[in-house]
N, C-alpha and C positions, 0 to 999 in steps of 0.2 A: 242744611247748615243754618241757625239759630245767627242774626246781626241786632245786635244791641242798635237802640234805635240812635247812637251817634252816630255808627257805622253806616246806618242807612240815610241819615241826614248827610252821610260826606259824600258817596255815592251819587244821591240825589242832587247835592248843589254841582258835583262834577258837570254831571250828566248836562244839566242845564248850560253850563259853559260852557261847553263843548258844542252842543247844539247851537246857542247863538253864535258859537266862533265859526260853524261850519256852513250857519246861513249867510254871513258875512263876504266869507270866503267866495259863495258860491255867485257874489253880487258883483265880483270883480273882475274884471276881463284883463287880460294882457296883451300889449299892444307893442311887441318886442322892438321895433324899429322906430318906438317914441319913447322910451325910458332909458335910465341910467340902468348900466350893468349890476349897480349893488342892490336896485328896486328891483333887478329881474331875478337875482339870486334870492334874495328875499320872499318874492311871491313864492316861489319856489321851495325855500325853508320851510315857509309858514306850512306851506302845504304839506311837508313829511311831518312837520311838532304835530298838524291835527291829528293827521292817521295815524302818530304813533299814541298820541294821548287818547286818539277812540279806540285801540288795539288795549292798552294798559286799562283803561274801563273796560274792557271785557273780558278779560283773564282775570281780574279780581273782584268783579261781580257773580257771586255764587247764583244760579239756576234750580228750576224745578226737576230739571234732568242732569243738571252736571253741578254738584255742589261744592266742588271743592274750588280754589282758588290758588292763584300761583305767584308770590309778590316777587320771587327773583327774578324770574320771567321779565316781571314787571319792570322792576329793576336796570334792568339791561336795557329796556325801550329808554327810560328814565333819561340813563347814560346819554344815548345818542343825543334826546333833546337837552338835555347841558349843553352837550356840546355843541348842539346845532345854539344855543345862544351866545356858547363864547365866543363861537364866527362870527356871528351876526354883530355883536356888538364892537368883536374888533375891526369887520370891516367895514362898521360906522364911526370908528375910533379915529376919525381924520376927513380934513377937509376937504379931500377930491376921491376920486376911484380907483386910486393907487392900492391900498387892501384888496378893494374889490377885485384888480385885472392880477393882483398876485397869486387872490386864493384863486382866481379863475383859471388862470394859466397852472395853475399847479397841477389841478386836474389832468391838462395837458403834458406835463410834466411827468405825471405817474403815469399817464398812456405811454409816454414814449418809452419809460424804464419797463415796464411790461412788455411792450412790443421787443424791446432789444433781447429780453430775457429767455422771451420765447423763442426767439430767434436762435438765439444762443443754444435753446435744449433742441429745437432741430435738428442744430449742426452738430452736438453731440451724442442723439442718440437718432443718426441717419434711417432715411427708410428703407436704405439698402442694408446697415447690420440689425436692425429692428427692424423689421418686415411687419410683426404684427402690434407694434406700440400705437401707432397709427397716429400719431402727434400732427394732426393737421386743424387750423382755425379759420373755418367758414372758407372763404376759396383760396387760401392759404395754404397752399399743397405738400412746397418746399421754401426754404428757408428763404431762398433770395425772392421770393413773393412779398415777404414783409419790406422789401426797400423801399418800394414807392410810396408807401402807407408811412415810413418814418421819415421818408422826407419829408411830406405833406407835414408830416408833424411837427416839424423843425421849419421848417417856414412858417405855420400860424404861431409859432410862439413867439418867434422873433419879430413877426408883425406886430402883436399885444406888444410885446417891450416897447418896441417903437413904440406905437401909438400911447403909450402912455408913459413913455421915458423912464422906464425903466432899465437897468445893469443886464444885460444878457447873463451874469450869474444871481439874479433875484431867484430867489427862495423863499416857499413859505415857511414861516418861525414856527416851531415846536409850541405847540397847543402852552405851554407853562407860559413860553412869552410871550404869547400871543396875549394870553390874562396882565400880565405886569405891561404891555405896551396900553393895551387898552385901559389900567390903570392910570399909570404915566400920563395917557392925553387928560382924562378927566380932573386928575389932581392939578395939570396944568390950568386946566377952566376953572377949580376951584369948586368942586361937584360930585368927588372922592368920596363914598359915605358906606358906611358897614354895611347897605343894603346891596350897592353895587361893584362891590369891591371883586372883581373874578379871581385874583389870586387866592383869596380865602375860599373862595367856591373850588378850587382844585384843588387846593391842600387841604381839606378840611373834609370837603368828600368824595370827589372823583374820583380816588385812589380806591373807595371801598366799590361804586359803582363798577370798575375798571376790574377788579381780583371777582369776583360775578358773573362778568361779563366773557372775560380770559380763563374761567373756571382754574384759577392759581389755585393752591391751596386754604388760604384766604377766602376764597371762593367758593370752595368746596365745604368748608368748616360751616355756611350757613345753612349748608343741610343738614348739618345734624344737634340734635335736641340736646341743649344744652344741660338738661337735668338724668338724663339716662345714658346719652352718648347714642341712639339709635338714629337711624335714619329719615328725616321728613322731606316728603315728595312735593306734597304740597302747604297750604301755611294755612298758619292761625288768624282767624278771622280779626285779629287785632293788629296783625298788618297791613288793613285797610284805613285806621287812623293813621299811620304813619307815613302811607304811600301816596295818600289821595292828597292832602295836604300840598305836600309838595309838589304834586305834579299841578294839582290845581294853581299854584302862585306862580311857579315858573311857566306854567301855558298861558296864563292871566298874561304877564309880563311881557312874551312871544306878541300876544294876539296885541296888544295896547301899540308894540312900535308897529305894527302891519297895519292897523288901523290910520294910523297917523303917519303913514308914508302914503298910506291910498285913499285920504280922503273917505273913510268908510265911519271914522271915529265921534262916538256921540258921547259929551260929557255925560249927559243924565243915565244913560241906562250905562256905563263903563263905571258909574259911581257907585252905584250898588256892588258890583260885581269884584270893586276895588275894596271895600268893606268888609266884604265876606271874605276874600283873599286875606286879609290882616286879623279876624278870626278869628279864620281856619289854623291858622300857621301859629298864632301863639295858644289854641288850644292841642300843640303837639309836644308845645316845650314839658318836657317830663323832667327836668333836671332836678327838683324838687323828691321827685319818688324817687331815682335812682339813688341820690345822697343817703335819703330815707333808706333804702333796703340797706345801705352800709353801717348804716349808724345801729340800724334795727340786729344787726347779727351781731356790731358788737358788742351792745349794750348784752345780747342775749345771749352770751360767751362762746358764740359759735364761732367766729374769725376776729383776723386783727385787721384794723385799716393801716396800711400801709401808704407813704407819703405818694407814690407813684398815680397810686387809684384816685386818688382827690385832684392830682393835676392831669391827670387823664381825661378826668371828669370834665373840668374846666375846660382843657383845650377842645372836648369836642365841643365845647358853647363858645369856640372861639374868645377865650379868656386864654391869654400868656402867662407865663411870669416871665418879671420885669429882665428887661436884655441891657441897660444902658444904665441905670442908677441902681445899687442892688443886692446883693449875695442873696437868695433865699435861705434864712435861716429855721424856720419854722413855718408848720401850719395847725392852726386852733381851727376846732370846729365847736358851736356852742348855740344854748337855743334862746330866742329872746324872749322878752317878755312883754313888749311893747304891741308884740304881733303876731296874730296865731298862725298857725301851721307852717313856722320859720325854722329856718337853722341858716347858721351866720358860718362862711369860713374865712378865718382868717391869715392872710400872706404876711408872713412877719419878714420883716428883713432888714440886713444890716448896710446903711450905706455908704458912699466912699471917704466920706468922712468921719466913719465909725457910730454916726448916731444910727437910733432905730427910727424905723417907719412899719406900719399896717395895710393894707389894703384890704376889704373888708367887704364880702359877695353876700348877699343875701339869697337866699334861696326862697323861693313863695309858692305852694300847691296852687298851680295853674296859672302861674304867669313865668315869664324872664329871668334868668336871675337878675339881679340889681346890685349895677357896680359900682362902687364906695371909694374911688380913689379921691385922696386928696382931703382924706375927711368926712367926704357925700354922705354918706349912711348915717354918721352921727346927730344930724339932725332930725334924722327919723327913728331912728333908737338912738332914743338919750343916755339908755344903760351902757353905750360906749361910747359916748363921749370923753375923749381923751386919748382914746386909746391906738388915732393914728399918730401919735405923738411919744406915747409910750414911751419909757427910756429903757425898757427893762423886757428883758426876754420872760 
C-alpha cells in the first residue's frame, strides 16, 4: 500500500508521541497507600489511553507483509479513550474525591448487580433441571455460594459512602452529564472554551464512535463504499489523515494532565509536542473541500443543494443556527473576491423584532471555517460590508 508522504509524516509524529509518552509512563512508580484515589485512577487511565493509542498505531500502519489497514477498528479504540477523558476530566471536575469515590464505587456497584444476576440465573436454570448447562463461576458451584461474596460487597460500598460522605443512593451520572457537570464546574471558574467543552465532544461525535463500536446500522453503513454500495473490509489509506490527527491531540491532552499530576512534566520538550498537536488537527479541517464538492455538482448540473446539507455541514464544525434571537430565513452561499480559494455562506435571518440580520462563515482551503457574527467578516471582505445589516431578503 502506496502513503502519500503526509500520511507518512502523521504516522511518524504519532509514533514519536507515543514513544515519549510511554517512556514517561515507564518513570513513574505508584505508591498506592500515598496518593489520592483520583491520582491512582489516573495512573491507571493513562495506562489503558497508551495501549490503546499504541494498538490504533498499529492496525492503521500498513506493513511489508500485512498492507491493508483498518480505521474502524481504530475507531472503536478511539471511542474508549474519549471516554476514558470524559472520566478523567469529570472526576477532576471538583474540589475533593467525591467524582473520584463515586466512579470508584460504581465499579462496585456493577460488581454487585452482576453478582445478583448471576445468582438469579442459578436459581433459574438449577443443576438439578439443567444438569448439563453447567452455570458455575470459579468456586461458585451453587447459587447460595454467591452470598458471602455480596455481602462483602455491600459492606465495602457503604464504607466508601461513609468515608467520603456520600447518599447510600449515590450513582454514577450517565456519561452526557457527566460532560455538562464537568462543563458546569469550569464555566463556574470562568475557563469554559470551545476546546474543552465535553458536551460538544459527545454530541457532536461520540454518537458516530458509539453506532461503530455497537455495529448499529449506522455502524454498519461504514463499510460500505459509498460510490458502488459494495462492501469494504478494510480502508482507504486516507483514513490515516483523519484518524491520526485526532488520536494524536486527545492522547497529547491525556498525557499533559498525567504529567502534571505526577511531577513528570517538562515545559520545553511538551512544547514542541503542543505545536504539532495544533498542526495536525487543523490540517484535518476539510470543511472547505466538502462545500467544494457541493457547489462543484451544482454548478455542474449534476444535483441540487438543499438547505439541510449546508447546515449539516456546519453543525458537524460545531456551527448552530441561532436558538434565542432568530427565524432562519434563508442561506446564501457565494465566492469572494478579496480571497482566494473562499466561499462565504450566508445565515440570513429574521429577528423578533422583524428586522433582518446575516451571519456570514467563511470557508478557507486548509484552515477553520471563520465565523462572522456580528459583522466580523466584513472587515475582512469588504465586498460585504453591510450586509449583516441588510434590510432586505
Amino acid at each position: 500500500m502506496d502513503l502519500t508522504d503526509k500520511q507518512r509524516n502523521h504516522l511518524a509524529r504519532l509514533t514519536d508521541l507515543l514513544v515519549y509518552g510511554h517512556n514517561q509512563l515507564s518513570k513513574v512508580g505508584l505508591k498506592r497507600k500515598h496518593i489520592s484515589l483520583r491520582k491512582e485512577l489516573l495512573f491507571f487511565m493513562f495506562g489503558a489511553t497508551q495501549s490503546y493509542s499504541e494498538s490504533i498505531l498499529k492496525i492503521i500502519t500498513p506493513t511489508q507483509n500485512h498492507a491493508s489497514i483498518y480505521a474502524n477498528s481504530g475507531l472503536i479504540l478511539f471511542r474508549s479513550i474519549t471516554e476514558n477523558l470524559i472520566n478523567l476530566s469529570w472526576i477532576y471536575a471538583c474540589d475533593s474525591q467525591k467524582n473520584a469515590a463515586i466512579f470508584y464505587i460504581h465499579w462496585l456497584q456493577s460488581t454487585l448487580t452482576y453478582s445478583n444476576k448471576y445468582k438469579a440465573l442459578m436459581i433459574k436454570y438449577s443443576k438439578n433441571k439443567y444438569p448439563t448447562w453447567g452455570l458455575t463461576f470459579g468456586d461458585k458451584k451453587k447459587a447460595e455460594d454467591w452470598d458471602e461474596y455480596i455481602v462483602l460487597l455491600k459492606n465495602d460500598i457503604k464504607k466508601l459512602q461513609k468515608r467520603h460522605k456520600l447518599p447510600s443512593d449515590s450513582q454514577l451520572p450517565l456519561i452526557e452529564q457527566r460532560c455538562m457537570q464537568h462543563d458546569d464546574y469550569l464555566k463556574a471558574k470562568g475557563k469554559l472554551n470551545y476546546g474543552n467543552c465535553l458536551e460538544k465532544l459527545y454530541i457532536t461525535y461520540y454518537p458516530y464512535f458509539s453506532g461503530i463500536a455497537h455495529l448499529t446500522v449506522q455502524g454498519l453503513d461504514t463499510f460500505r463504499n459509498p460510490l458502488t454500495d459494495d462492501m469494504e473490509i478494510d480502508s482507504h489509506p486516507k483514513e490515516i489523515e483523519a484518524l491520526v490527527p485526532v488520536t494524536y491531540c486527545l492522547y497529547f491532552a491525556l498525557l499533559e494532565m498525567f504529567l502534571k499530576q505526577f511531577g513528570g512534566y517538562d515545559k520545553i520538550e511538551m512544547k514542541e509536542y503542543r505545536k504539532i498537536s495544533k498542526l495536525i488537527l487543523i490540517n484535518t479541517d476539510t470543511s472547505y473541500e466538502e462545500l467544494k464538492n457541493l457547489t462543484d455538482a451544482y454548478y455542474a448540473g449534476t444535483m441540487k443543494i438543499n438547505r439541510q446539507e449546508i447546515l449539516d455541514l456546519l453543525n458537524k464544525y460545531a456551527i448552530k443556527v441561532r436558538q434565542d434571537d432568530g427565524v432562519l430565513d434563508n442561506i446564501t452561499i457565494s465566492i469572494p473576491k478579496t480571497v482566494a480559494d473562499g466561499i462565504v455562506v450566508g445565515l440570513r435571518y429574521i429577528k423578533r423584532n422583524n428586522t433582518k440580520t446575516e451571519d456570514l462563515f467563511l470557508f478557507s482551503k486548509g484552515k477553520p471555517i471563520e465565523k462572522g457574527y456580528k459583522g466580523k467578516l466584513e472587515k475582512k471582505l469588504i465586498e460585504y460590508k453591510g450586509t449583516h445589516k441588510l434590510q432586505r431578503l
